[in-house]
C-alpha positions as CSV (number, residue, x, y, z in Angstrom):
1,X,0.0,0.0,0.0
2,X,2.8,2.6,0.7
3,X,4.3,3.0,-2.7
4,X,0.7,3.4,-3.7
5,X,-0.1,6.6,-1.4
6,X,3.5,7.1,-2.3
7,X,2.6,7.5,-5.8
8,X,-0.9,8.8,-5.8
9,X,1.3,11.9,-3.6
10,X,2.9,12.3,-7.3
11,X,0.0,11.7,-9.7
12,X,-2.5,14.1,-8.1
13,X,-0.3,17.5,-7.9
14,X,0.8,16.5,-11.7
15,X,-3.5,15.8,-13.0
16,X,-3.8,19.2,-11.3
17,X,-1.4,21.3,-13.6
18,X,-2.5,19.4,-16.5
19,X,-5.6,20.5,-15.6
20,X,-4.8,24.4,-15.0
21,X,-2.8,24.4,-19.0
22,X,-6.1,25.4,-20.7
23,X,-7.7,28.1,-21.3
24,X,-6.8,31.1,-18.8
25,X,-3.5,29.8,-18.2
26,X,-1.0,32.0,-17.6
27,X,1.1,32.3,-20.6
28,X,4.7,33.8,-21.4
29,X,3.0,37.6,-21.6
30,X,-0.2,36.8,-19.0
31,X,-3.0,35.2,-19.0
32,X,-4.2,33.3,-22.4
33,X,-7.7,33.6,-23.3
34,X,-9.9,33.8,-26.3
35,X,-10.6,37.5,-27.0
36,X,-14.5,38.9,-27.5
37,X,-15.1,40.8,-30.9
38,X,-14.8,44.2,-29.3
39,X,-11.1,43.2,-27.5
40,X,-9.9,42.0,-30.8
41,X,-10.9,45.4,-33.0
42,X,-9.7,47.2,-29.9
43,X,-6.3,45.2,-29.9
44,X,-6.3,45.8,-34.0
45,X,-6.7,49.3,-33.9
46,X,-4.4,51.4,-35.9
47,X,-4.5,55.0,-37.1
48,X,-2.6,56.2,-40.0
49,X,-1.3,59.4,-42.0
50,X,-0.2,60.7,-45.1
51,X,3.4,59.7,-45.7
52,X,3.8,63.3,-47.7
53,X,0.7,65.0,-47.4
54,X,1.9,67.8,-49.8
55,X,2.4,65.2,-52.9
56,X,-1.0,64.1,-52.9
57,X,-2.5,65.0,-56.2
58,X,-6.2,65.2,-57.1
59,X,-5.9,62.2,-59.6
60,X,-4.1,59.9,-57.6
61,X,-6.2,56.5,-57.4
62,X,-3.2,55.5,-54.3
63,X,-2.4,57.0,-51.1
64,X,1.2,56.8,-49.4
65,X,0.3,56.2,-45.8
66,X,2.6,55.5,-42.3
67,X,0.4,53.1,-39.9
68,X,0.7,53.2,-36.1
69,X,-1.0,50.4,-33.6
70,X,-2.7,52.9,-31.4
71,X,-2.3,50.7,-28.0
72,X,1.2,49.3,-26.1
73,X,2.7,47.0,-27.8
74,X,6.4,47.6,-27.0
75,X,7.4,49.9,-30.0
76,X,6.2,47.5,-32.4
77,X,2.8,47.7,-34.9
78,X,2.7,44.8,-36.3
79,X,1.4,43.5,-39.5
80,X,-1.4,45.3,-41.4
81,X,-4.0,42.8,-40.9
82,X,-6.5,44.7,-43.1
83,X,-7.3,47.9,-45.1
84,X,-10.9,49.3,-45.8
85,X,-11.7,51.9,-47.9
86,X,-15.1,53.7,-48.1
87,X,-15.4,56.4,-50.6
88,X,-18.2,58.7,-50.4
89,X,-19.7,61.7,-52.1
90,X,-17.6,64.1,-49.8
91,X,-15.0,61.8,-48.7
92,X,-12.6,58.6,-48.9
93,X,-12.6,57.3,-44.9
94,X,-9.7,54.6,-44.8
95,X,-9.9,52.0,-41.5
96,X,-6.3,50.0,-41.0
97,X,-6.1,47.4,-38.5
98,X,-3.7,45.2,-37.6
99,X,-2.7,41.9,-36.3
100,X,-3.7,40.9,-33.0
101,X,-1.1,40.7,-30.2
102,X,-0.7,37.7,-28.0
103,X,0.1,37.9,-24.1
104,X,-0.3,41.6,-22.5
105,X,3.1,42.5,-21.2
106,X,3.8,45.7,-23.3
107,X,5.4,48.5,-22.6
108,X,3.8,52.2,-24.1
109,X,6.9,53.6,-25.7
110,X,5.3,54.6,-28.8
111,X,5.3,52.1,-31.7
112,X,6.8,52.3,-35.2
113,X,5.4,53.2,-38.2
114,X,4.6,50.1,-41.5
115,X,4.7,52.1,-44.6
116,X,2.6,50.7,-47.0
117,X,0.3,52.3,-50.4
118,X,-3.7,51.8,-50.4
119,X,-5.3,51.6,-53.4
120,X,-8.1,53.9,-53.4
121,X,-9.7,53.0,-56.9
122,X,-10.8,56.0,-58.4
123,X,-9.2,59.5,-57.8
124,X,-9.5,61.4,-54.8
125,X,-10.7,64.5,-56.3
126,X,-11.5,67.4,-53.9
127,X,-12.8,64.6,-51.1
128,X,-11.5,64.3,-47.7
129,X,-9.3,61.8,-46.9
130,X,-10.7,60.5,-43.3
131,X,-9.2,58.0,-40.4
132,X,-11.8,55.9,-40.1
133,X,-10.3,54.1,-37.1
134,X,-10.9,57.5,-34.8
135,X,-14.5,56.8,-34.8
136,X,-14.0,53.7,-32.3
137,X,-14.4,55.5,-28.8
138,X,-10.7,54.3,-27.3
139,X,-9.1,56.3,-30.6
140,X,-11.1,59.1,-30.2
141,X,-9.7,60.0,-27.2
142,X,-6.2,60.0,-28.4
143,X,-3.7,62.7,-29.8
144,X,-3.4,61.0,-33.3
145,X,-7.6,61.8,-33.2
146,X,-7.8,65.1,-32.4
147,X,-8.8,65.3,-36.4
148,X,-9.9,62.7,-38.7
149,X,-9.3,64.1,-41.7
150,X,-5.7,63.6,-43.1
151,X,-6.3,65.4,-45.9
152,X,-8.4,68.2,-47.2
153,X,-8.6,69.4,-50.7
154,X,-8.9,73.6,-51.0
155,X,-11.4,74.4,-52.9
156,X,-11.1,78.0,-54.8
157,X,-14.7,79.6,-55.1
């Protein structure tokens, strides 16, 4: 009977991690856990500007833009994990997320900026070119929001 109790003093504290690996473990970074719709476009938000604001032309079809995650994430943005454009009568609003981060131990030192060029698909004209991410309430509330617009055509009358 001994090495039994001997070996049951083994088995149960090892069934017990096993048991504390899944979900809401913690991790490398934190705790691990499936993130709700809102924490995920909250994680993904990014906000963007013109890379040369001054060469934008009327005709161009593509913007030049510089993306920045808007939340901690150690100096780093991340891949661009997608791009929508929505042009309207008045103006072309542009959303830029990014990927996900995994873990939650980031510092705020202000990330980098991912260069990249959005295809806009018909020529900006005298539109506004808009930040669509700074109508989410956490971007609003930032510096890189105190406008939308990135870009403002002036109109001679």
């Amino acid at each position: 009977m001994r090495p039994f109790i001997a070996g049951s003093w083994f088995i149960v504290p090892a069934l017990v991690l096993i048991g504390c690996a899944g979900e809401g473990a913690p991790g490398p970074h934190g705790p691990s856990r499936s993130l709700s719709d809102e924490e995920v476009i909250e994680e993904s938000l990014a906000t963007w500007q013109l890379s040369e604001p001054d060469a934008d032309d009327l005709e161009d079809v593509t913007l030049e833009i510089g993306v920045t995650r808007l939340g901690c994430a150690s100096g780093e943005t991340g891949e661009v994990a997608e791009v929508d454009v929505d042009p309207g009568e008045d103006q072309i609003a542009v959303r830029v997320s990014v990927e996900p981060l995994h873990g939650s131990a980031y510092n705020c030192l202000g990330n980098d900026v991912v260069d990249m060029d959005v295809v806009v698909g018909e020529p900006i004209g005298d539109r506004e070119l808009v930040d669509a991410a700074c109508e989410h309430p956490r971007a609003a509330r930032t510096a890189s929001c105190e406008t939308a617009v990135r870009w403002s055509a002036e109109v001679d009358d």
